[in-house]
Every structure is written in C-alpha cells, then in structure tokens.
C-alpha positions in Angstrom: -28.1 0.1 -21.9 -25.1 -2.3 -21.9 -24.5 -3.9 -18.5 -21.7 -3.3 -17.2 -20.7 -6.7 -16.4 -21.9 -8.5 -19.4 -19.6 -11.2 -19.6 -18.0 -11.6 -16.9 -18.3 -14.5 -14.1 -15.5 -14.4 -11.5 -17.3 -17.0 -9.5 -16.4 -20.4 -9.8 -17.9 -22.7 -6.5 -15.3 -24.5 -5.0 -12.4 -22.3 -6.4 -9.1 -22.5 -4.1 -8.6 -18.6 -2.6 -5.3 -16.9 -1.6 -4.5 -13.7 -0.6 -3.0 -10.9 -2.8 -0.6 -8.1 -2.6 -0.5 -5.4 -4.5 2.6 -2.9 -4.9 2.1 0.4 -6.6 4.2 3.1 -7.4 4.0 6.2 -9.7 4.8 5.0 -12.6 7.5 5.2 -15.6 7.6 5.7 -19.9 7.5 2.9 -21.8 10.3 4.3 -23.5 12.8 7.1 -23.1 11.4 8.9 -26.1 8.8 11.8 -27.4 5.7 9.6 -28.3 6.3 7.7 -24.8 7.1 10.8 -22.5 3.7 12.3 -24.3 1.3 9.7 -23.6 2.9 9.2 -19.9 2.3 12.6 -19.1 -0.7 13.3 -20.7 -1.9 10.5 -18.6 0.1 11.6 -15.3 -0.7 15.4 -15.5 -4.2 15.1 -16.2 -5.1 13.8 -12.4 -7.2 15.8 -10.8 -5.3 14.8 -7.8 -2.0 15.7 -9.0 -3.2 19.0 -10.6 -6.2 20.5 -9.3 -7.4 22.8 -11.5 -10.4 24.0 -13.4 -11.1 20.9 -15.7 -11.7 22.7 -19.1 -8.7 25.9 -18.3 -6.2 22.9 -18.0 -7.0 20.9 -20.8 -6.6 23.5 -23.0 -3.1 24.2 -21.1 -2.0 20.9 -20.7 -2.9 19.9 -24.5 -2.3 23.5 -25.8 1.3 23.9 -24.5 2.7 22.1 -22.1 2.3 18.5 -24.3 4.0 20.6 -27.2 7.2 21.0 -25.2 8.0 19.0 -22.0 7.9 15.4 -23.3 11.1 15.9 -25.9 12.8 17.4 -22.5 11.7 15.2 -20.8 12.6 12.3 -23.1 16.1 14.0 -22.9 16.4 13.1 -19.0 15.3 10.0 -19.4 17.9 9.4 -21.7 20.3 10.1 -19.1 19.2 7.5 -16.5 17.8 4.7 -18.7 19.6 1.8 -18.4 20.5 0.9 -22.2 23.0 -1.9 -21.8 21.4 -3.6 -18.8 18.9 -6.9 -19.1 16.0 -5.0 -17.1 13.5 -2.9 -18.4 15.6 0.2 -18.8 13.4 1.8 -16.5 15.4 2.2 -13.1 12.2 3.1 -11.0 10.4 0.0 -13.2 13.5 -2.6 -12.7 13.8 -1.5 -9.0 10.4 -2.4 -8.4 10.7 -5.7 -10.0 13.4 -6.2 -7.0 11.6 -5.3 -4.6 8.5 -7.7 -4.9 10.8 -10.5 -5.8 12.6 -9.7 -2.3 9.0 -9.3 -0.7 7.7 -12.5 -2.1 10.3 -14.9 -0.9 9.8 -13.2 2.8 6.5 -13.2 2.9 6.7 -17.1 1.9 9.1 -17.8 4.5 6.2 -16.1 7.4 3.2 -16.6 5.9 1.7 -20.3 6.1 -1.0 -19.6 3.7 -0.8 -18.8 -0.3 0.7 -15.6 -1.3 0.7 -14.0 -5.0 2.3 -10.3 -5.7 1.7 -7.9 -8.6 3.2 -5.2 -9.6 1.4 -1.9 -10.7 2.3 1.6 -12.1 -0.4 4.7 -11.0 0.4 5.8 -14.2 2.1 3.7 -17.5 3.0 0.2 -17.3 2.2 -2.2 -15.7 -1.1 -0.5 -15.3 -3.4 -1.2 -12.4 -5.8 -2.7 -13.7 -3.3 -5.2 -15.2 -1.9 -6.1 -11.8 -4.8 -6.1 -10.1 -6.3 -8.9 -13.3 -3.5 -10.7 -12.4 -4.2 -11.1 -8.7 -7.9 -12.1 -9.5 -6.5 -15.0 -12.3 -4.6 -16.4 -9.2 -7.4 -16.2 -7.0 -7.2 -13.4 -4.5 -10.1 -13.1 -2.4 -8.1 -11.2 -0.2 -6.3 -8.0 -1.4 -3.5 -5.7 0.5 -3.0 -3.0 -1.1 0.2 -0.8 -0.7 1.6 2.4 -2.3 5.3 2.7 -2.2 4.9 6.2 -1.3 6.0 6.1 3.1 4.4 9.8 3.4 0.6 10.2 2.8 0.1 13.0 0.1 -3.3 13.4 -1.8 -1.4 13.5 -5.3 0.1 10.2 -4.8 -1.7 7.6 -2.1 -5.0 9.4 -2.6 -4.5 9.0 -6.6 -3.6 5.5 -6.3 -6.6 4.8 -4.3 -8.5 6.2 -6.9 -7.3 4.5 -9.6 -7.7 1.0 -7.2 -11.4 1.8 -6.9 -11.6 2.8 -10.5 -11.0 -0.4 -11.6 -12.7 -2.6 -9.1 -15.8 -0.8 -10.3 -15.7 -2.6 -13.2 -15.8 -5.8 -10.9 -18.7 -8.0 -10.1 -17.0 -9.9 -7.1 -15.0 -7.5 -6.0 -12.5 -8.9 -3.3 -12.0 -7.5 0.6 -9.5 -4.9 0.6 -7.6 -3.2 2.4 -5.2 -0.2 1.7 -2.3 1.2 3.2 -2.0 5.0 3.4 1.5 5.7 4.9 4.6 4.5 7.0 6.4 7.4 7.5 7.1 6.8 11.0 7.4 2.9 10.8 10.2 1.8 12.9 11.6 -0.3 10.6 11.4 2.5 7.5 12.9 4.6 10.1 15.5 2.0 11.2 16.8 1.5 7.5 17.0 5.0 6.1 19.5 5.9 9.8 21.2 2.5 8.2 21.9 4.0 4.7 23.2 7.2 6.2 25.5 5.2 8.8 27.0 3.4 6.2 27.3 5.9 4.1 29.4 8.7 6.7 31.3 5.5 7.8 32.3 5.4 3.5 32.6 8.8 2.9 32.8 11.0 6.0 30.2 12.8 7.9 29.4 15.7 5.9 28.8 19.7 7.0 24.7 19.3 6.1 22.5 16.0 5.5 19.7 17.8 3.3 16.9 15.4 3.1 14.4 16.1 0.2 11.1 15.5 -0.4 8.8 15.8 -3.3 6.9 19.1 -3.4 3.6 19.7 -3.7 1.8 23.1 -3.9 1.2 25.1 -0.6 -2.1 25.3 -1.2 -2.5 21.7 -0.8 -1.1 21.3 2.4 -3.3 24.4 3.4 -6.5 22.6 2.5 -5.2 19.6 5.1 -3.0 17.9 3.3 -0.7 15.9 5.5 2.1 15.6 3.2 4.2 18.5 5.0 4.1 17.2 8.5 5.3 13.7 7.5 8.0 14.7 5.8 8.9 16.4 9.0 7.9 13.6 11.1 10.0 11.1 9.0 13.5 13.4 8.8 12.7 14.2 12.6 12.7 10.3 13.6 15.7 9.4 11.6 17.6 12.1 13.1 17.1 11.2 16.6 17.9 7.0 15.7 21.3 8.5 14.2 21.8 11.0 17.2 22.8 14.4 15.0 21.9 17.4 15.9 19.2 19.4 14.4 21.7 22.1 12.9 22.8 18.6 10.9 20.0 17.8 9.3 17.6 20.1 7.1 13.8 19.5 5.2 14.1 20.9 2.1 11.3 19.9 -1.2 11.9 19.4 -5.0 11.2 18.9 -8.7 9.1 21.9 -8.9 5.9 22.5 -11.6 4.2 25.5 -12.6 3.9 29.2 -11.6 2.3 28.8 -7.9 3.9 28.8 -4.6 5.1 25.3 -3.4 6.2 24.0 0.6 9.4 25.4 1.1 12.2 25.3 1.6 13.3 24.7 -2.5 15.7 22.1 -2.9 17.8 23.8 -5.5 17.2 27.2 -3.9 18.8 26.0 -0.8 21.6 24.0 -2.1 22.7 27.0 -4.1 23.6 28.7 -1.2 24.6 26.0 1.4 28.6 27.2 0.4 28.0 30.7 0.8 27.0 29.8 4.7 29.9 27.6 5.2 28.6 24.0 4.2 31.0 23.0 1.7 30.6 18.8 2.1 26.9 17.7 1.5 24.6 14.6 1.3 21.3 14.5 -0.2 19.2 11.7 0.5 15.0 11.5 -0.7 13.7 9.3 2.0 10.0 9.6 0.1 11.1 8.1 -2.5 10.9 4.2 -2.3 13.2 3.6 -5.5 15.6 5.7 -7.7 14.0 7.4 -10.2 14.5 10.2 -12.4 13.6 12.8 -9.8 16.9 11.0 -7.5 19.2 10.4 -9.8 19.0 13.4 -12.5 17.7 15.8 -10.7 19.3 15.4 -7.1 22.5 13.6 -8.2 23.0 15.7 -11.4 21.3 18.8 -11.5 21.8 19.6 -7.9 25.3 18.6 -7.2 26.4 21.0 -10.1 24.8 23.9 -8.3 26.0 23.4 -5.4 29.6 22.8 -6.9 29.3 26.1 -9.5 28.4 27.6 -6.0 31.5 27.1 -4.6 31.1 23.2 -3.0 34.0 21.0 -2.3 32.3 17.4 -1.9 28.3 16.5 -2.8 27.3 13.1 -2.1 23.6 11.4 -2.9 22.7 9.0 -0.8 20.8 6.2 -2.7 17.3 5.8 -2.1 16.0 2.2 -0.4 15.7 0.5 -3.3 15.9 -3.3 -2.7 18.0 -2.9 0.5 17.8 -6.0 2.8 16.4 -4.0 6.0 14.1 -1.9 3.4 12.3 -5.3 2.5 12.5 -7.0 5.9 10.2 -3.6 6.7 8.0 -3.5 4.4 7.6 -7.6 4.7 6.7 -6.3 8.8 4.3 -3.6 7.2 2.7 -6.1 4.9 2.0 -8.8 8.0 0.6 -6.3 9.8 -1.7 -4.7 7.6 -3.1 -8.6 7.2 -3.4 -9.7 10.5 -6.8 -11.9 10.7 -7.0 -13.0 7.7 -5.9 -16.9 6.8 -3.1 -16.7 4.9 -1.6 -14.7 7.6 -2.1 -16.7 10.6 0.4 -19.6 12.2 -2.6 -22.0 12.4 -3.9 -21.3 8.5 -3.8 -26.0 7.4 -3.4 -25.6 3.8 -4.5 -29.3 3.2 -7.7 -29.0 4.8 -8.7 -25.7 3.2 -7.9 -27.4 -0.2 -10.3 -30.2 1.3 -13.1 -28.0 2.2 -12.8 -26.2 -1.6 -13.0 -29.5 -3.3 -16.5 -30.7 -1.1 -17.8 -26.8 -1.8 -17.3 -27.3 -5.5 -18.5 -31.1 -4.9 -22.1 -30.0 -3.3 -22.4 -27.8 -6.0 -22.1 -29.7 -8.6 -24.6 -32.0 -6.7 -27.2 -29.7 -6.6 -26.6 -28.5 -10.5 -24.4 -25.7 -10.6 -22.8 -25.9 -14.2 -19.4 -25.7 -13.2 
C-alpha cells in the first residue's frame, strides 16, 4: 500500500513560522462558458452538504439531466455580469475577493506585530482550497485562521467549507493549529456596516416603502433537522433594523435563488416581490446581507430578474443595495473578527519581538545541525 505521505517532509528545524489566514468563499467558473459552468457545477452540486440526497438517485440526476441543460443557462448569466473589458479576473465574486484580502492584509499589518500571510480560496473552482491553503504552508504558517465569508452559519456553506479544509489537511503530515470561524451574523461591526450601506443609500435615493432583505435559501427540511441558517438570517435583519431605528413593518426576511422541486424557507424572494405593488409598496430596496461580495445571485438575479418583476407588477422605483464588497467599515470588521479569533497566539500579541524569535529559529536550526540533522 502506498503511504500516504510518501514524499513529503514539511519539517525543516529551525524554519521561521508565521501565522496564516485563510479567506473562503463559494466559488466561481473559470470562464463564463459551457465546459466551465459544467465542471463548476458538477463539482458544486455534487456536495453532499449542499444536496443531500441518496448518493446513487442523484448521480444519475445530476449527470443524467440536470448537467445536460443548466450549464449553457447558466453560462448565459454569467455572461451578463462578467466583467469583459475590466483588468480583473472577469469574475465579480473572484475580483471582489481579491479586494478584500488586499484591504485585510494591509490592516492586519498595521495591528498585528508579528508575520502575517493571506490566501485566497474558492469551496468550489479556483483558487481551490487546497491551493490556498499550499500556499500558506510554502510561507510557513504554523498557525492557521480559517474564515468563510459566509456571516450566517448554514450547513451547505460553512459546514462544506470545513469539510473541504479538513479534506485537504488529511493529506498533511504536519498539519498546522487551526482554528475556524463559523459565523458573524450578529458581529457589531458586520451589523454596524450593513445599517451604513442602507444610510447612505436612503440619504442617495430616498427612504423607500419596503427594505426586503434576502437571503440565500436553503430547503426546509434543513433547517428542520437543526440547521441554524433560518434563525440567523433573522437575527442579522433584526439587529440592523434596530441600529437604523425602522420599524418592523419597514423591513421584511424574504429567501432566494431557488433549486429543485421541494419546499424551501419562506418567504420566496421573487414570490414576494411580485406582489409588494399590489399591497401598496411601490419604492423598494433589496439588499442580501449574507452575501459577503456581489455575485451572480446579487447582481442578475436580485438586480435583474427581480426588479423586472416587481416593475411588470406595477413598481415605480426598485433599488439594490450593493452587497459589502470591499467597503472600508466591511474590512475594518472583519480585520476586528480576524484579531479576535487569534487572540493568544504570537503574531497577534503587542509583546510578539520579531528579532528575537528570528534569533531563537536560527540557534533551533543551529543545534540541529549540531547534533546531525541533514538540514
């Protein structure tokens, strides 16, 4: 039998360590085409987390029909929100991302006194985990934080991305301390910039009849096997609409982008926004607050395909409100979330003397050499 780690030697004595942080989200096509939008969600639907079904029913589903027709549609979306002229990947959700850890990196090197590297990984596509997470170990993180852009904890997405985490570290003969971040739905800071966004954007626009926030659905019978995905979303909208002071008749949950034949959380996105003017609301924002960056499930689906239902439905105005993204106060709370989750360790702390832990590395590898270690 092979072994496993045939190979592989990740110790080196004397070897300088830092700590790492790695950001995740979903993921995104390589390309905004058939062959891509196949592969991505051959890889994406065939999660057992994100579609718990009977292993051998769904293959022959997924590969029998569903791979035969939803990847040219949904190559035709993508078309519609890749970014074709700009310098980026194309990818809004991908180039977003890459904003985000650059804004993360230079504020967690303005607090942190110890080394700091960042890599970027997709749960499903590119980069892949196990890329970003190679990465980390060639800078030499002994030390990994782990956090899923995902602010509500739902088994389809942070549970996945654990998953996938753990998949790969399997692999791993040293593998490093770890620790993971499950959600921040009710983080003050998260809270504090999504009541931002909507201030400035009445103070733009006008205060408008409704703010509908949606969420991501998931299927009912998730969130009836425990799930906590339903009550966060709640939680989050809740929170925000008390730092903004509205009324609850102001604000409404409602849950989107829909798959499959079974019963999801309700209320429906599209089903609600539909008949919003028929009940009076005639100006409406939209705003996703669990989505960390604008994607194709913001910006086709919320600011396209909704809006025209709700103005073939008899709407005057329909506003999205832009997810995060690379917002200032978005970063400066996730940079909060990030020193908090690494409280303890070196790199983190006021007292961490870089100079004498370089010192200490250099008489480990020194000793060891000493005694006949071969490198």
């Amino acid at each position: 039998m092979k072994n496993l780690f045939e190979g592989e030697r990740d110790y080196r004595h004397g070897s300088s360590e830092r700590l790492g942080v790695l950001l995740l989200n979903l993921g995104t096509p390589d390309a905004p085409d058939t062959p891509s939008l196949r592969r991505y969600l051959k890889e994406f639907l065939w999660d057992p987390r994100v579609v718990e079904a009977s292993r051998p029913l769904w293959w022959l589903i997924l590969n029998g029909i569903i791979l035969r027709t939803r990847p040219a549609k949904s190559a035709e979306a993508y078309q519609e929100v890749w970014d074709h002229e700009g310098e980026g990947t194309g990818s809004p959700l991908l180039d977003i991302s890459h904003r985000q850890m650059a804004g993360l990196e230079r504020r967690i090197g303005e607090r942190f006194e110890g080394p700091v590297s960042f890599a970027l990984g997709m749960r499903y596509g590119n980069p892949s985990i196990p890329s970003a997470l190679a990465q980390l170990q060639k800078a030499g993180a002994r030390r990994v934080l782990v956090l899923p852009l995902y602010p509500q904890y739902a088994g389809a997405t942070t549970a996945s991305t654990f998953d996938g985490v753990v998949q790969e570290l399997q692999k791993w003969r040293w593998i490093p301390e770890l620790r993971f971040i499950n959600h921040y739905h009710r983080h003050p800071g998260y809270i504090r910039s999504l009541a931002n966004s909507v201030r400035e954007h009445f103070e733009a626009h006008g205060e408008p009849d409704l703010l509908l926030t949606s969420y991501h659905g998931v299927p009912l019978r998730y969130v009836m096997d425990g799930d906590p995905y339903h009550c966060e979303c709640h939680v989050t909208t809740r929170l925000m609409r008390e730092e903004l002071g509205l009324p609850e008749d102001k604000v409404k949950v409602t849950f989107q982008s829909l798959f499959g034949k079974e019963e999801w959380v309700k209320p429906y996105t599209d089903e609600t926004i539909k008949g919003l003017p028929g009940k009076g609301v005639k100006k409406l924002a939209v705003m996703c607050p669990g989505f960390s960056a604008d994607c194709l499930e913001t910006i086709e689906e919320i600011e396209g395909e909704n809006k025209e239902y709700f103005m073939e439905a008899g709407g005057e105005t329909f506003h999205y409100i832009p997810a995060l993204n690379d917002r200032e106060d978005h970063l400066d709370a996730l940079a909060d979330l990030i020193a908090q989750h690494a409280r303890g360790w070196p790199e983190a702390e006021p007292d961490y003397d870089r100079e004498a832990m370089e010192a200490r590395w250099r008489a480990s590898r020194e000793r060891a050499l000493a005694m006949g270690a071969d490198r």
